[in-house]
N, C-alpha and C positions, 0 to 999 in steps of 0.2 A: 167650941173646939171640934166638936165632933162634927159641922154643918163644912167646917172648912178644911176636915179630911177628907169627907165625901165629895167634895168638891175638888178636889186636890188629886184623890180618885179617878175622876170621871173626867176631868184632862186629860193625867197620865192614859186612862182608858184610851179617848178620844185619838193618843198622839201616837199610841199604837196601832190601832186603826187604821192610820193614815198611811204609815210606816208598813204592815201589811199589805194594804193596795197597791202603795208606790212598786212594790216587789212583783205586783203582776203585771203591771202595764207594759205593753208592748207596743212597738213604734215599727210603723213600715220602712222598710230599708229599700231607700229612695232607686238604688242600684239594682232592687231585686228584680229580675225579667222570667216570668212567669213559662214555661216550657209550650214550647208549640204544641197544638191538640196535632193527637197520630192521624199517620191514613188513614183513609176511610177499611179499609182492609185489616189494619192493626188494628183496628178500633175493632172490630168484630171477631177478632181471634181474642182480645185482652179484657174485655169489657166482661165483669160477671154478669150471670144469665138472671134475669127477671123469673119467677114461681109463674108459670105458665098461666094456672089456676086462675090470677088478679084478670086476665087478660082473655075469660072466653076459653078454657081448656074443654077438649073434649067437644066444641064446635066445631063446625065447619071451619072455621077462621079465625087464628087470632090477630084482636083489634085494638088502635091506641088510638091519642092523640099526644102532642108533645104540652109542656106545659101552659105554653103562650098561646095555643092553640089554633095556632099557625099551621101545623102539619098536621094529617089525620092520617095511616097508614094499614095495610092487613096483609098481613100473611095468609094465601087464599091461592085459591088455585082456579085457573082457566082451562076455557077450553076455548080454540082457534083464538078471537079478537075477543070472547066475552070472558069479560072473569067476576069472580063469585065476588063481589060485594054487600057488604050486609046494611049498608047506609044508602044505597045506590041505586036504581032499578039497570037489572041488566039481564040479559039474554041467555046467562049461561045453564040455565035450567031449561031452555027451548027443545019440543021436541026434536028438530033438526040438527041440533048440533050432538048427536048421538055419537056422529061420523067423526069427529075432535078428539082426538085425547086427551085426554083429562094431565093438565101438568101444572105444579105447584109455581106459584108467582108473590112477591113481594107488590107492593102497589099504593103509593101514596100520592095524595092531591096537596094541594096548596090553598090557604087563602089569597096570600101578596107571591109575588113568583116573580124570576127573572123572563127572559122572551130565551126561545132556544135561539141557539147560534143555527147557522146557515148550515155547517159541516155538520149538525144532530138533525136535521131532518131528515125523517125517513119515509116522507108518505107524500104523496103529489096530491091527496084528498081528490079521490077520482078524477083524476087529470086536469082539478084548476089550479094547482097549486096553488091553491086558497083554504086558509081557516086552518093550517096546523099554531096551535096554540100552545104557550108553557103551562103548567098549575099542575100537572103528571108526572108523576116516572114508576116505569115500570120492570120488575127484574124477574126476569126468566133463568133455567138454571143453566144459559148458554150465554144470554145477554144483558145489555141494560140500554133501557129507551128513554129518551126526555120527551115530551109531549106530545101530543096525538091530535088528528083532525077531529074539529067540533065544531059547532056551531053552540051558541049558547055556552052557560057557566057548569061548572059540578058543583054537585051538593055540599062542598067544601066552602067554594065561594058564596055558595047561597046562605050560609051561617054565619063563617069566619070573613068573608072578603071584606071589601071597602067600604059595602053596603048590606053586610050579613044581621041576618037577623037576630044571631047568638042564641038561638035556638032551636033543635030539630034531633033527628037520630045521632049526628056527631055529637053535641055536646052532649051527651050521656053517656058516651065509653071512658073505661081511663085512662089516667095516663101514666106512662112509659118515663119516669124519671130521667131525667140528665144521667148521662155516662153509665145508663143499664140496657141491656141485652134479652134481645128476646128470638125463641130460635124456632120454625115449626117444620118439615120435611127437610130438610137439608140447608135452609134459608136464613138468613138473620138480619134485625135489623136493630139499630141501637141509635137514639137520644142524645146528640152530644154536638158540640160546637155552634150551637144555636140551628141545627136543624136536625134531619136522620138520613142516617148511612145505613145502607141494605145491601146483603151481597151475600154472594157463594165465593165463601170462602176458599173452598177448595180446586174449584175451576180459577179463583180470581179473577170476577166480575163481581161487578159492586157499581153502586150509584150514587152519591148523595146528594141532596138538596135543602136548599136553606132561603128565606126569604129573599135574599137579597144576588144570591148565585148558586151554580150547580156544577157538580161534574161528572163523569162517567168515566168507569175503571173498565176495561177492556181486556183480556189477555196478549201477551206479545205477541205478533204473527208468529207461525212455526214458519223458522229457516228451511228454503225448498231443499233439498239434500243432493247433492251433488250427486250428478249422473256416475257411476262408473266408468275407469278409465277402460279404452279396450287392450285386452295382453296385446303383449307382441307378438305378433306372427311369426311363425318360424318357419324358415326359406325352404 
């Protein structure tokens, strides 16, 4: 008697059980259409800010990579054409570039990258108009650039590319979570839509870039301002 209360029990148990779970299950609603990700510009007014700290605080530069690690990025600052990379060999410690001023830059590579369009090229690469490449962009607190004359790959492609080796100075930085924010002299750049968006917010210039496309936010031209009418003359 008492084997086939326990038993009797642990049904009853079991049937509640089932009857608990059935209460949490959720079903996707076939109709639900997911919100489009913001501009790249909302994205960097609305995104909360990343602890600087995770990211190289107190350096020269803060440095990410995204999580696919696809994108490697820094907040770093140039002088003329060189800018302070710390994965990178570059020129901007040279004693020549004295004469530069020193100004804060955004700056990400690519492993996989789209080709810039014809209307983003900015460089005739000393007059052959040869070898401006995508895998680049770069944000100034005036502008934003997609790709640059080169010959050869960056150190992006030499880890992460088609043929990367998956290891070197980028794979050891961290990464920059989906839909966080990281901000250093005036600049920001944030993790999200399957690439990252950088920009001055406040001039509104911004860039983003993604495996697979890019774009560049620009400011409105200012409207030339209408000349003054002349008075009338009086007879």
């Amino acid at each position: 008697m008492e084997r086939m209360r326990r038993t009797s029990l642990g049904i009853l148990a079991a049937f509640l059980a089932l009857a608990a779970t059935a209460c949490t299950v959720t079903q996707k609603d076939p109709d639900y259409v997911p919100p489009a990700p913001l501009p790249a510009l909302e994205q960097l007014k609305q995104a909360p800010l990343t602890d600087p700290a995770t990211l190289g605080a107190g350096q020269d530069s803060l440095s990410f990579v995204t999580a696919d690690r696809n994108i490697v990025c820094s907040l770093t600052s140039a002088r003329g054409e060189h800018v302070n990379l710390p994965y990178e060999q570059n020129g901007f410690g040279g004693s020549g570039n004295g004469k530069f001023a020193t100004v804060p830059v955004a700056h990400c590579e690519l492993g996989a990258y789209p080709k810039p369009s014809a209307k983003d090229i900015r460089d005739d690469c000393a007059g052959t108009g040869l070898g401006y490449l995508g895998g680049t962009a770069l944000l100034t607190p005036a502008e934003a650039v997609y790709g640059e004359c080169r010959s050869g790959v960056t150190q992006q492609e030499t880890e992460f590319g088609p043929k990367g080796t998956r290891n070197g100075p980028i794979s050891q930085l961290p990464v920059l979570e989906d839909g966080k924010n990281v901000e250093r002299n005036g600049l920001r750049c944030s993790a999200y839509n399957g690439g990252v968006a950088c920009g001055n917010v406040s001039a509104g210039v911004a860039f983003f870039v993604a495996r697979d496309r890019y774009e560049l936010i620009l400011p409105a031209p200012k409207a030339a301002s209408a000349a003054p009418s002349e008075a009338p003359k009086t007879p």
